[in-house]
Residue, then its C-alpha position, 0 to 999 in steps of 0.5 A: x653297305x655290310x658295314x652299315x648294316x653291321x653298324x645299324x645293328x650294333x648301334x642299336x643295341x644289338x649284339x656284334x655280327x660276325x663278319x664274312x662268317x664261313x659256315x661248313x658242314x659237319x664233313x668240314x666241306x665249305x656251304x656259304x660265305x656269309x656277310x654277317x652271321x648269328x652263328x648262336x642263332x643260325x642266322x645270315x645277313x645277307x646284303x643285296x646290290x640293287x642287281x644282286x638277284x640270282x638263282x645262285x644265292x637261292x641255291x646257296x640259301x636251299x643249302x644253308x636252310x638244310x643245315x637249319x639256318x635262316x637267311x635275311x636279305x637287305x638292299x641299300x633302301x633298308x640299311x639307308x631309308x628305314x634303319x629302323x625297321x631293319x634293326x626291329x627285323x633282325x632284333x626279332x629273328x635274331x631272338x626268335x632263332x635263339x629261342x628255337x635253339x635253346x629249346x631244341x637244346x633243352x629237348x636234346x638234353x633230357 
């Protein structure tokens, strides 16, 4: 289901996620393995089996928040039933986090 997902969004338009991306802290120490990932724009695709809710993947999301990424999870239904509205979804974020980037960049830099 991560390839479909991954293919939704390529086929899309979008550009190509990475693949089981392994973010890290600065310390070098392994946060998450992610499915897809927007490094760019610190952005997490996560897909979600139809049992796939613990209290681990919301840790691990606390830990990847705190380093300022933003994590989006997907079931079976909205890679399957409503591609569309996915691609849409992820399209806005993936833009919206890229913004925010650049311009904390752009303020950085001054």
């Amino acid at each position: 289901m991560e390839t479909r997902l991954r293919l939704v969004l390529v086929l899309g338009g979008l550009a190509a996620p990475v693949v089981q991306y392994v973010l890290c802290e600065a310390g070098g120490r392994t946060i998450a393995r992610l499915d897809l990932a927007y490094p760019q724009a610190r952005l997490a695709l996560e897909y979600d089996g139809g049992d796939h809710d613990d209290a681990l993947d919301r840790e691990r999301d606390l830990r990847t928040g705190a380093l300022g990424w933003h994590t989006m999870r997907f079931q079976a239904a909205d890679i399957v039933r409503h591609p569309e509205r996915t691609l849409r979804l992820v399209g806005a974020q993936l833009a919206h986090h890229t913004a925010l980037l650049a311009a904390e960049k752009e303020l950085t830099s001054r």
